[in-house]
Steps between C-alpha positions, in 0.01 A plus 500: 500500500605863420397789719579813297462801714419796322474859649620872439874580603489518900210261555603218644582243298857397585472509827162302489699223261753422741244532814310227242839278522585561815184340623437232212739215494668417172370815298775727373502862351616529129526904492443624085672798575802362539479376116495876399802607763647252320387615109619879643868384623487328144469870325684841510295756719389675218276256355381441847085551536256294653568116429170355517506677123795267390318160354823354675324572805192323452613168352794514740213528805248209303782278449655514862190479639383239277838297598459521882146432486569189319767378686465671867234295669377773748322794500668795247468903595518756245518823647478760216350856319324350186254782433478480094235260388747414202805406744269317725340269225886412425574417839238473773163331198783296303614354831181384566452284229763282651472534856281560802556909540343721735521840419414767797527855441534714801345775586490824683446874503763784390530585844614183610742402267661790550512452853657180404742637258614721783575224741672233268861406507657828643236662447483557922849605485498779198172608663605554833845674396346728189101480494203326354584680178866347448393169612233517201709633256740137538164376380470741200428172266247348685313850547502570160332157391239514831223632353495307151536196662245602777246555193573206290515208770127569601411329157369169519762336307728553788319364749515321766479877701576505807460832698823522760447849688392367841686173466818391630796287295428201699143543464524529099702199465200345697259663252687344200563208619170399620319572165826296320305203741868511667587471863753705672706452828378705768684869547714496809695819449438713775464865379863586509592197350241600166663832519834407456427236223371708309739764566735220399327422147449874412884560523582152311258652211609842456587554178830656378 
């Protein structure tokens, strides 16, 4: 089974994918982005834009994906941007007619992600030292793509939706898991324990 986590920049979904694994014995996360780090390295700065518009990308994605799923015999998590319908026919619908995929798209209000833009990786840090501002400006991408992919994964063909405002990590890996008719291991962490995993995964994801 794939879980593909979909969701604007800031909204949850890495951290949710490896709260997913932490808790679900023998799944693993297989992270698309790191294809396109990967196609960027490959090329000189200037041709540098957004890699999800190299083809590279999406075969590279479908036949990774594909190859774990085949071979991997747990549970595989996707957590990725796909807000084109075009892209996600060639990754996220293709997969599908192959596999067991669960697509979830997650959602939340402007506010919010913000709010969660300002607090991921060092987000804390920057913000306490130079402002909310500064800490938002790191985020520049994301902010710039927030409210197209705000609009466009409210369409059905992205669904599942899930709504994340008032919900905790732990309690949206519940969420997904339980409509993916999969069982978790209960969450231990204490408070400060969540914190500082999460703190943990934001730095190991901060991109360069």
């Amino acid at each position: 089974m794939l879980l593909w986590i979909n969701g604007p920049f800031g909204g949850g979904k890495t951290q949710t994918a490896y709260e997913i694994r932490r808790r679900l014995p023998g799944s693993v996360v297989c992270d698309p982005e790191r294809v396109g780090f990967g196609l960027h390295r490959m090329t000189p700065p200037a041709l540098r834009g957004d890699f999800q518009d190299m083809p590279a990308w999406r075969q590279g994605v479908y036949e990774v994906l594909d190859l774990v799923l085949t071979r991997h015999p747990g549970p595989v998590i996707a957590p990725m941007t796909v807000v084109e319908p075009a892209y996600f026919q060639e990754t996220v619908v293709r997969l599908r007619e192959r596999h067991d995929v669960r697509h979830f798209a997650l959602l939340a209000s402007r506010e919010t992600v913000l709010r969660r833009l300002r607090e991921r990786g060092f987000g804390r840090a920057v913000q306490a030292v130079a402002g909310k501002a500064a800490a938002l400006r790191r985020e520049s991408f994301a902010i710039s793509k927030l409210d197209r992919c705000l609009e466009r994964l409210r369409e059905p063909e992205f669904a599942e939706h899930l709504r994340t405002d008032h919900l905790t990590i732990p309690q949206i890996a519940d969420h997904i898991a339980g409509r993916a008719g999969l069982t978790l291991t209960p969450n231990t962490d204490t408070a400060l324990q969540g914190t500082l995993r999460r703190a943990w995964i934001g730095l190991a994801h901060i991109r360069l």
